[in-house]
Gaussian input, Z-matrix of N, CA and C with variables (Angstrom, degrees):
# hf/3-21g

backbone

0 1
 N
 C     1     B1
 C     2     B2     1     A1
 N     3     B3     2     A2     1     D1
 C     4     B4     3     A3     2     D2
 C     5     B5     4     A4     3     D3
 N     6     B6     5     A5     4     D4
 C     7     B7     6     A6     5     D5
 C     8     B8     7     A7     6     D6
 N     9     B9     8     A8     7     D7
 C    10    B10     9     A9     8     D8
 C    11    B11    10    A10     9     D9
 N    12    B12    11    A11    10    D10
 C    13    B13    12    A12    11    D11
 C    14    B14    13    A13    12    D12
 N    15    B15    14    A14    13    D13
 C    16    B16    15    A15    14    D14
 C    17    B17    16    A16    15    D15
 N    18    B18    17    A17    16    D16
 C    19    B19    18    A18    17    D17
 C    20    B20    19    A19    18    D18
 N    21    B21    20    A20    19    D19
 C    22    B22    21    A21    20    D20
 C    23    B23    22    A22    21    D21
 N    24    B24    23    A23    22    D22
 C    25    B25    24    A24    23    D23
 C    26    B26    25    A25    24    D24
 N    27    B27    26    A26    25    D25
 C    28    B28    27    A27    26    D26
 C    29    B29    28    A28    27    D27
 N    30    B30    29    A29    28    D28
 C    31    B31    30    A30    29    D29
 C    32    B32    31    A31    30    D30
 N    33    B33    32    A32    31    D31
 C    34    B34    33    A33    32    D32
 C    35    B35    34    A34    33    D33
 N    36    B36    35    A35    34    D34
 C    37    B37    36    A36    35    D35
 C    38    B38    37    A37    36    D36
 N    39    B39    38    A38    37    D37
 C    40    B40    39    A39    38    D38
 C    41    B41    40    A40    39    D39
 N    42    B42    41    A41    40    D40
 C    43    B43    42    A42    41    D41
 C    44    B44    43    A43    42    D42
 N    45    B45    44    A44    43    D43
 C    46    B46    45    A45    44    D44
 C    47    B47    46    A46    45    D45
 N    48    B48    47    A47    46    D46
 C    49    B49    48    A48    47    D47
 C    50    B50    49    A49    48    D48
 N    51    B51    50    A50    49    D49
 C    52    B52    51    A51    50    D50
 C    53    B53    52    A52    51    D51
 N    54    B54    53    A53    52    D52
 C    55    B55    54    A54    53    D53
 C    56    B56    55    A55    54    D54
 N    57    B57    56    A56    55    D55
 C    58    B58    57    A57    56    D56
 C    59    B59    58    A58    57    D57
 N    60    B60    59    A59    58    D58
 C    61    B61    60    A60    59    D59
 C    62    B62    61    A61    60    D60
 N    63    B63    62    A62    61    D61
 C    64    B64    63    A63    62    D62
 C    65    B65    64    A64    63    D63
 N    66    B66    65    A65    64    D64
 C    67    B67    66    A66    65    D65
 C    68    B68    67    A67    66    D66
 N    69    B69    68    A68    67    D67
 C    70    B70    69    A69    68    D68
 C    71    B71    70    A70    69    D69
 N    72    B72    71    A71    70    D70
 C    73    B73    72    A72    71    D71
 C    74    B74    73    A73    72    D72
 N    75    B75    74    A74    73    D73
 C    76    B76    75    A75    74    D74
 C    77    B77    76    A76    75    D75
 N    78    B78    77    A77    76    D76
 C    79    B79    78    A78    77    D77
 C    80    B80    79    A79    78    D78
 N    81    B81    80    A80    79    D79
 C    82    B82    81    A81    80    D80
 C    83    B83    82    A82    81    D81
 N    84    B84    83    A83    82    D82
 C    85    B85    84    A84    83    D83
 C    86    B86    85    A85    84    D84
 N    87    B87    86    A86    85    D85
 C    88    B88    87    A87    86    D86
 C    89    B89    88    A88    87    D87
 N    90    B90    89    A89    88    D88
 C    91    B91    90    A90    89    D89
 C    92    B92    91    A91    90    D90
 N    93    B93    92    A92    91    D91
 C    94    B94    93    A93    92    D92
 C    95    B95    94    A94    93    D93
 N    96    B96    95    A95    94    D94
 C    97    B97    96    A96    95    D95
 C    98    B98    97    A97    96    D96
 N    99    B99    98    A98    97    D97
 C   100   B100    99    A99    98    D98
 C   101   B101   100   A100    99    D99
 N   102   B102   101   A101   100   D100
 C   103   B103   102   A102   101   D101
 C   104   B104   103   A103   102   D102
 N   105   B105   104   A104   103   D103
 C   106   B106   105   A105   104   D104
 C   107   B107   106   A106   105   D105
 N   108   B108   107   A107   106   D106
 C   109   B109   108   A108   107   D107
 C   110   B110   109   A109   108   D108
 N   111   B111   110   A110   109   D109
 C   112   B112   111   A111   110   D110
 C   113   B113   112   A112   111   D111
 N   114   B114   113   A113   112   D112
 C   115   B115   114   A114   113   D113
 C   116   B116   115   A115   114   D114
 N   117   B117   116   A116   115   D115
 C   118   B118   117   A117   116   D116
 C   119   B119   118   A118   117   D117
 N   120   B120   119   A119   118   D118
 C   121   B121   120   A120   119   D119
 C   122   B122   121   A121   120   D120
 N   123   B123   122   A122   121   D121
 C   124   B124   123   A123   122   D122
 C   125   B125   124   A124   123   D123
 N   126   B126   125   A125   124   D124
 C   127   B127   126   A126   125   D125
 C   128   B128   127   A127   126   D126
 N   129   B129   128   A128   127   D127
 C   130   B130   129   A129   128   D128
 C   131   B131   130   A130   129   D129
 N   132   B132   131   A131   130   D130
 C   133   B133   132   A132   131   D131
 C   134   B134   133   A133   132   D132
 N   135   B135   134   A134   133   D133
 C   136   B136   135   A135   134   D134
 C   137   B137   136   A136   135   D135
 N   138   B138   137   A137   136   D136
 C   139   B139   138   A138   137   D137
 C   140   B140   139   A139   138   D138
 N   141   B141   140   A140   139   D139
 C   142   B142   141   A141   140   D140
 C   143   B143   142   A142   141   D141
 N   144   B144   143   A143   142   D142
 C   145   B145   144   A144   143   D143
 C   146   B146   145   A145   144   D144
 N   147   B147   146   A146   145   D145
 C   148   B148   147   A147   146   D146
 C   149   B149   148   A148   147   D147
 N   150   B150   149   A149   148   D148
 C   151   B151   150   A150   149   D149
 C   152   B152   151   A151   150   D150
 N   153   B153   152   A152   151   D151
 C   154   B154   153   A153   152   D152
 C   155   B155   154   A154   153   D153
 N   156   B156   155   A155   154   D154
 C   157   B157   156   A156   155   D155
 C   158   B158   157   A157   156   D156
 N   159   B159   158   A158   157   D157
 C   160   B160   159   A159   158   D158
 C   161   B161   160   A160   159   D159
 N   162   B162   161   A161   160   D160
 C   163   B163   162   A162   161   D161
 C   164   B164   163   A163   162   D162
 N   165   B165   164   A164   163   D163
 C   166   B166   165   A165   164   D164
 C   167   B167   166   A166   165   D165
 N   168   B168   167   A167   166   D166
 C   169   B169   168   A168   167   D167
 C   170   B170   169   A169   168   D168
 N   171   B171   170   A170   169   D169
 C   172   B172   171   A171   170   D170
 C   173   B173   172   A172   171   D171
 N   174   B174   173   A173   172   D172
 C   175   B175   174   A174   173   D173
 C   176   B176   175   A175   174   D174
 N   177   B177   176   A176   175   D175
 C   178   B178   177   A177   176   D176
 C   179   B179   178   A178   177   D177
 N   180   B180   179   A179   178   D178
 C   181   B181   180   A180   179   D179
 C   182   B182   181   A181   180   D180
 N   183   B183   182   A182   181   D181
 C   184   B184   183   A183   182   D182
 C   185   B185   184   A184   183   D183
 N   186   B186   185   A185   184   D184
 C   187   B187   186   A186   185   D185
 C   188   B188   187   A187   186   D186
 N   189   B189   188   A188   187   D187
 C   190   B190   189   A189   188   D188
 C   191   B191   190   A190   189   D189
 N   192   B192   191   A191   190   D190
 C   193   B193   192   A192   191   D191
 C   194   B194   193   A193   192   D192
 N   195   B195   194   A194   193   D193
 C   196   B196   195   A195   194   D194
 C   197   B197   196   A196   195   D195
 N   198   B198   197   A197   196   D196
 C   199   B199   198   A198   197   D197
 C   200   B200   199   A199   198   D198
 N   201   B201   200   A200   199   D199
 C   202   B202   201   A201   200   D200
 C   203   B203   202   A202   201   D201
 N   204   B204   203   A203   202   D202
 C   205   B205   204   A204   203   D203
 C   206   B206   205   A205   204   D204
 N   207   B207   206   A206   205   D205
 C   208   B208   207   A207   206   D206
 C   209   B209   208   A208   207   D207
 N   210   B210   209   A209   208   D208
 C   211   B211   210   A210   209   D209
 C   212   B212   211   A211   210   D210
 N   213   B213   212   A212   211   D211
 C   214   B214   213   A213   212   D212
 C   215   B215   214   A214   213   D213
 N   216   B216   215   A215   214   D214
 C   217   B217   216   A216   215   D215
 C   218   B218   217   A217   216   D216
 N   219   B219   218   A218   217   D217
 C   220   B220   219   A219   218   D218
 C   221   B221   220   A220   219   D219
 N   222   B222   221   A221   220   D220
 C   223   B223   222   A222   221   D221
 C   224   B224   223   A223   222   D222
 N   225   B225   224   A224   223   D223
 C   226   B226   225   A225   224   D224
 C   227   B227   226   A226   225   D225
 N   228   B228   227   A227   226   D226
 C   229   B229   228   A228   227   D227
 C   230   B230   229   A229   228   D228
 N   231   B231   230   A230   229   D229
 C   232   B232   231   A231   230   D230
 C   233   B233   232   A232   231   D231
 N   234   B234   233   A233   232   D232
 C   235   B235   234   A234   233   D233
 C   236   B236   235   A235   234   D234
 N   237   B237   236   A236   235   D235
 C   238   B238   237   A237   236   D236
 C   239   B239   238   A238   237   D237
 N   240   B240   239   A239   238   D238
 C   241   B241   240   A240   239   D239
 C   242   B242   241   A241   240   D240

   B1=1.4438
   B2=1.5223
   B3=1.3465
   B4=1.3757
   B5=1.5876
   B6=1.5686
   B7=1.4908
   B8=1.6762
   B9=1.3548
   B10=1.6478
   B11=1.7807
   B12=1.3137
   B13=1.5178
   B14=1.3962
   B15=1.3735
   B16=1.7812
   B17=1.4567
   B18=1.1003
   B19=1.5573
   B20=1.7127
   B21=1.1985
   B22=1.8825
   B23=1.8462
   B24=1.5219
   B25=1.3747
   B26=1.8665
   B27=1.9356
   B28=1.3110
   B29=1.5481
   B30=1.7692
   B31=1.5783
   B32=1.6976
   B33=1.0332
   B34=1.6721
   B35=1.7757
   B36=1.0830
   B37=1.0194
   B38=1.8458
   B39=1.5467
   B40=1.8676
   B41=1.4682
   B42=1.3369
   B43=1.4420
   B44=1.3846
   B45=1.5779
   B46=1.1736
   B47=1.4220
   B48=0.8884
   B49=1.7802
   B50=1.0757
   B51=1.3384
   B52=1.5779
   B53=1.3900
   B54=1.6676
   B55=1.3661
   B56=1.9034
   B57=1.1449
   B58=1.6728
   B59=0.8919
   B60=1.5006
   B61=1.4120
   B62=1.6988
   B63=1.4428
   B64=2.3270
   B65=1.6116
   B66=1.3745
   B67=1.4409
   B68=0.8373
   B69=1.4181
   B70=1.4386
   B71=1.8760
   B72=0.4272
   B73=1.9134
   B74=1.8696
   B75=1.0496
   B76=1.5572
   B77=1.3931
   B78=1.2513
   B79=2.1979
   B80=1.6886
   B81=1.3636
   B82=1.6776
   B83=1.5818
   B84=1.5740
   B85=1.2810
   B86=1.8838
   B87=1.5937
   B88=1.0851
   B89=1.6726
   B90=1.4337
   B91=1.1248
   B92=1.7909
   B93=1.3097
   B94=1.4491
   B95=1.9398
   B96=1.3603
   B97=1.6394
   B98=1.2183
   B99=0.9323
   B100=1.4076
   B101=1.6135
   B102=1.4241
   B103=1.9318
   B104=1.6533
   B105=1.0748
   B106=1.2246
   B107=1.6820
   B108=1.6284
   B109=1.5785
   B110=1.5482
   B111=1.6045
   B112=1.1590
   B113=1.6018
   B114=1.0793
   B115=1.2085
   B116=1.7011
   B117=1.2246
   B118=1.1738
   B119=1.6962
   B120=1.9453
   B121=1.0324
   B122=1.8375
   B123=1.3825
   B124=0.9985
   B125=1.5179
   B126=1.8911
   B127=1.6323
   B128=1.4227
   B129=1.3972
   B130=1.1464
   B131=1.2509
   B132=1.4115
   B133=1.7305
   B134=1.6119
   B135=1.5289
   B136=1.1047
   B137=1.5561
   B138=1.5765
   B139=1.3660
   B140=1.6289
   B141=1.3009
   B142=1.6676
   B143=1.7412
   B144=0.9813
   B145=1.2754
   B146=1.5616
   B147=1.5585
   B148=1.8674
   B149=1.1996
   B150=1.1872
   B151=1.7312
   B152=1.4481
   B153=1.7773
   B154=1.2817
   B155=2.1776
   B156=1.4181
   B157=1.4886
   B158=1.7227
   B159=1.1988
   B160=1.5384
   B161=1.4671
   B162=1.3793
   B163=1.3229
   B164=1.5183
   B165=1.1816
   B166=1.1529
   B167=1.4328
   B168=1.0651
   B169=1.4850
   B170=1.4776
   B171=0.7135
   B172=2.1628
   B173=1.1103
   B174=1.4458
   B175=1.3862
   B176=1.7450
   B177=1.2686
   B178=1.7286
   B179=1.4442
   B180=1.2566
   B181=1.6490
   B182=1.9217
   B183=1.3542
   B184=1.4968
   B185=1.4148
   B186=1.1910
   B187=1.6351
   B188=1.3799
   B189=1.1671
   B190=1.4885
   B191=1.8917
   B192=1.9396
   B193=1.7390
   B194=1.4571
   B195=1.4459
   B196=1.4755
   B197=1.4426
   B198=1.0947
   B199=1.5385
   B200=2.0277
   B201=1.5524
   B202=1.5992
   B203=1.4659
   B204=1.1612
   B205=1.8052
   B206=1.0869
   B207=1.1265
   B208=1.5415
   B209=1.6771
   B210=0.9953
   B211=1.3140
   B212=1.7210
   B213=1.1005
   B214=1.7030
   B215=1.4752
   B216=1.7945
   B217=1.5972
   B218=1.5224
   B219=1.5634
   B220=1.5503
   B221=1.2141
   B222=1.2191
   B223=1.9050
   B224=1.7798
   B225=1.2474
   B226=0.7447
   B227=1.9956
   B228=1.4659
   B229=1.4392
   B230=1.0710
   B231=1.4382
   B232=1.0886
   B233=1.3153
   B234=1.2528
   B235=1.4146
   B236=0.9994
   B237=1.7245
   B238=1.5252
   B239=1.8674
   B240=1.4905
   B241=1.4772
   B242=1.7217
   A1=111.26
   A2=110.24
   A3=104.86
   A4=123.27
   A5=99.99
   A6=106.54
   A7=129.68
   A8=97.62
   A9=114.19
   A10=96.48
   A11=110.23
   A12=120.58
   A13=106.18
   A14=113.15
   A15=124.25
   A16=93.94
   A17=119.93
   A18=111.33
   A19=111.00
   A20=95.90
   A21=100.93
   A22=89.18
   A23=112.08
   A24=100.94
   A25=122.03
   A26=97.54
   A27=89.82
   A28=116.77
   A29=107.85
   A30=125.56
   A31=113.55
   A32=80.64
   A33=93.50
   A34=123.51
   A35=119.29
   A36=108.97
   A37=83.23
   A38=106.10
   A39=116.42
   A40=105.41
   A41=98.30
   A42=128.76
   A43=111.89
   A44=119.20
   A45=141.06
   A46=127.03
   A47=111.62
   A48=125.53
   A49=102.23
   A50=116.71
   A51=140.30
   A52=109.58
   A53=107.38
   A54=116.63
   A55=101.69
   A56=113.28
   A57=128.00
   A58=129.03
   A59=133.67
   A60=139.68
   A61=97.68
   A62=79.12
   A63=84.06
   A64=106.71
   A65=130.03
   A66=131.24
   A67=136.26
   A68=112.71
   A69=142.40
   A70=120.27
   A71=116.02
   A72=115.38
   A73=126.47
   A74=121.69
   A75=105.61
   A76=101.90
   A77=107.70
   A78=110.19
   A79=81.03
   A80=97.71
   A81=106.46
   A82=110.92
   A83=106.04
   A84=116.52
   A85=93.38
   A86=121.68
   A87=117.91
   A88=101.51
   A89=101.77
   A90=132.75
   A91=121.62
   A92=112.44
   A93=97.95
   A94=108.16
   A95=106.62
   A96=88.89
   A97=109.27
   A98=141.48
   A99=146.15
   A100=136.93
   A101=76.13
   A102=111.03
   A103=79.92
   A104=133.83
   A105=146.51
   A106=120.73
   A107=108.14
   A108=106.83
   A109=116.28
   A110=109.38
   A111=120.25
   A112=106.26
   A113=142.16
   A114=142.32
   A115=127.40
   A116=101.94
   A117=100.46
   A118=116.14
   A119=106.66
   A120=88.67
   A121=96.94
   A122=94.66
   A123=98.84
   A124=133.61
   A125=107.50
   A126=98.92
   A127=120.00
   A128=127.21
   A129=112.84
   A130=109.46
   A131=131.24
   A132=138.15
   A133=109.91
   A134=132.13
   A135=116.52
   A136=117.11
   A137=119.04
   A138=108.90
   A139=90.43
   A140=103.33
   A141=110.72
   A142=107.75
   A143=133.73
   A144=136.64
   A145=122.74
   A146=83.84
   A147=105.39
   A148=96.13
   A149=150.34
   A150=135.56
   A151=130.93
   A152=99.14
   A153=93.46
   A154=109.58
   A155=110.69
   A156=98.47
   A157=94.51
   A158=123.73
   A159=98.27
   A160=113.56
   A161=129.42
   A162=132.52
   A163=96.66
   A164=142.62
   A165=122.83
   A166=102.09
   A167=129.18
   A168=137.86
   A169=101.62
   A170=108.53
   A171=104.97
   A172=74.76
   A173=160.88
   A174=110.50
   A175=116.14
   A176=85.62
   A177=107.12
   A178=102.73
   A179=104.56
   A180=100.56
   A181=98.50
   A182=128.71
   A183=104.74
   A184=76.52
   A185=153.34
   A186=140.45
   A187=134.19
   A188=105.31
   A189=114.38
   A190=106.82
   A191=102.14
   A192=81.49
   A193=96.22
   A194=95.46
   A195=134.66
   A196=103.72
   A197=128.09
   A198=126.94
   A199=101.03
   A200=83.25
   A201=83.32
   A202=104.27
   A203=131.70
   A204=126.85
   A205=150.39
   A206=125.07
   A207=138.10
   A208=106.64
   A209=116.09
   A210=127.62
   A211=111.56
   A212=139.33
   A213=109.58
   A214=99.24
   A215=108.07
   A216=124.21
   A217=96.46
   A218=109.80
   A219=125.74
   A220=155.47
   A221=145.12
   A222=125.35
   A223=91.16
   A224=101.15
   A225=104.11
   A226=124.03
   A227=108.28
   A228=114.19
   A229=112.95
   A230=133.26
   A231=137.85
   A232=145.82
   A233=105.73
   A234=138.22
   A235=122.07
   A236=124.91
   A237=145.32
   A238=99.15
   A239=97.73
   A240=84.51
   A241=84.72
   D1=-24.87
   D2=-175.54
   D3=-72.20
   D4=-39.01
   D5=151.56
   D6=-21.65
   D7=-73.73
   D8=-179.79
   D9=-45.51
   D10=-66.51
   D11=178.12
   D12=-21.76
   D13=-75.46
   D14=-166.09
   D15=-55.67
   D16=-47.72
   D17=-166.97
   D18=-61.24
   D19=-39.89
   D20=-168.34
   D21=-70.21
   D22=-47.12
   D23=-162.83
   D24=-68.90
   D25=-13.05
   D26=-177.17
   D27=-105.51
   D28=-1.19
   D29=147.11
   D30=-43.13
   D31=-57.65
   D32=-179.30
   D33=-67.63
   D34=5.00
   D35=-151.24
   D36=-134.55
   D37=5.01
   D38=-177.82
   D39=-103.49
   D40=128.15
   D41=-162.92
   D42=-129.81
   D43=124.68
   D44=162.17
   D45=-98.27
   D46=172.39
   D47=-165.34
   D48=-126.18
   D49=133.54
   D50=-171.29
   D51=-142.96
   D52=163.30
   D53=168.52
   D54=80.25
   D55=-173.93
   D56=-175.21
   D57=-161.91
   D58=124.35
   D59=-175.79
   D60=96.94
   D61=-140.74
   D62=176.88
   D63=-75.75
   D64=-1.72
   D65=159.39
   D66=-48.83
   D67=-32.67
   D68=-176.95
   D69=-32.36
   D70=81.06
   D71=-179.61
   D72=-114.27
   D73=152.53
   D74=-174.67
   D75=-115.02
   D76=148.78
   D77=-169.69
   D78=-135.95
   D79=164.15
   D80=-179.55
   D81=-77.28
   D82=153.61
   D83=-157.35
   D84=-73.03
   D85=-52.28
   D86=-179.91
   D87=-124.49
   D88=162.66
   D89=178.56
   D90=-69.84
   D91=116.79
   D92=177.98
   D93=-39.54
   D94=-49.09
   D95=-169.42
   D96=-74.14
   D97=-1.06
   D98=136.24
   D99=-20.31
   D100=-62.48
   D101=-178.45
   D102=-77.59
   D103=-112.46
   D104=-159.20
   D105=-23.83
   D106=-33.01
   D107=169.72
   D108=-68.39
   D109=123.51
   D110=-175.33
   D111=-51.38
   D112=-45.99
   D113=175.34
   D114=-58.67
   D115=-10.73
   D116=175.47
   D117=-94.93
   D118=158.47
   D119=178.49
   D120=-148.86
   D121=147.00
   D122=167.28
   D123=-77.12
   D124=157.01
   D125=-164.41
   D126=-71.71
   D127=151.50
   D128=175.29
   D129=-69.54
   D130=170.21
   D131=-177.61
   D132=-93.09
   D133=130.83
   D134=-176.12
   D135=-39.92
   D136=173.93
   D137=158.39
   D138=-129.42
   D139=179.76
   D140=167.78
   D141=-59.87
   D142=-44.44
   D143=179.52
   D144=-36.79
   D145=-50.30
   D146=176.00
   D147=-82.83
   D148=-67.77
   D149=-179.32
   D150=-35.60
   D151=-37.58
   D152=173.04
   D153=-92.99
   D154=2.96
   D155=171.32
   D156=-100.67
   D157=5.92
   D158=164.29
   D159=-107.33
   D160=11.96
   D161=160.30
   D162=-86.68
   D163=-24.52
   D164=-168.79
   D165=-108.01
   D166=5.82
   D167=161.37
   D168=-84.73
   D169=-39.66
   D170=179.34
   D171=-84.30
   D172=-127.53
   D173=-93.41
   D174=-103.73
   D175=43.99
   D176=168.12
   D177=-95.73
   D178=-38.72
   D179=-171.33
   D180=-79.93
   D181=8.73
   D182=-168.91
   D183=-86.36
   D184=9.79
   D185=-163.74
   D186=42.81
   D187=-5.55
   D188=171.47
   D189=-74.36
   D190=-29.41
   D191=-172.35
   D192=-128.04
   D193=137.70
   D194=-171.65
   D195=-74.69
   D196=-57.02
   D197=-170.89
   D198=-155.27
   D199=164.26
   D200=-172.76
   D201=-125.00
   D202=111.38
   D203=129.27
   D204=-84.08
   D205=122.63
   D206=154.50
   D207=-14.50
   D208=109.84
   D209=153.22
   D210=-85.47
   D211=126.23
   D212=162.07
   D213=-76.79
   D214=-169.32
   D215=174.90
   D216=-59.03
   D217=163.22
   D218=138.77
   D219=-27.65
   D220=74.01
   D221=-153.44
   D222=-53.22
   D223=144.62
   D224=172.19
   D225=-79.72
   D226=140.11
   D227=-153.06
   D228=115.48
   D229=-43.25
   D230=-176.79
   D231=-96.91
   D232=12.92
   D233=157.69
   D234=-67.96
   D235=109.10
   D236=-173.99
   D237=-71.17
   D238=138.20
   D239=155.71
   D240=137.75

């Protein structure tokens, strides 16, 4: 139970920034009834996995590239140019 606890308490404890200029102020990211409704859920946290499929989603969308491979580096010597 204590788990669930830390999690709700360190949800709660995430703060964003709002407003612009000298307006600027931070309000909590979620809502205790938020945290507390069984149905809700919090987001998962990126991983590297997802970072590297949303770089390769941008430049899927420039439409010029169809599919992507891995090239590795060069042996060296064998570099044209």
């Amino acid at each position: 139970m204590s788990t669930v606890g830390n999690a709700i308490e360190a949800a709660a404890n995430e703060l964003r920034e709002v407003g612009m200029g000298t307006d600027k102020h931070l309000v909590p990211k979620y809502t205790m009834q938020q945290l507390l409704d069984p149905e809700f859920r919090l987001p998962r946290p990126p991983t590297a996995k997802d970072e590297r499929r949303n770089a390769i989603s941008a430049l899927r969308a420039l439409g010029r590239v169809r599919g992507v491979r891995y090239v590795g580096p060069a042996k060296l010597g064998t570099a044209k140019g």
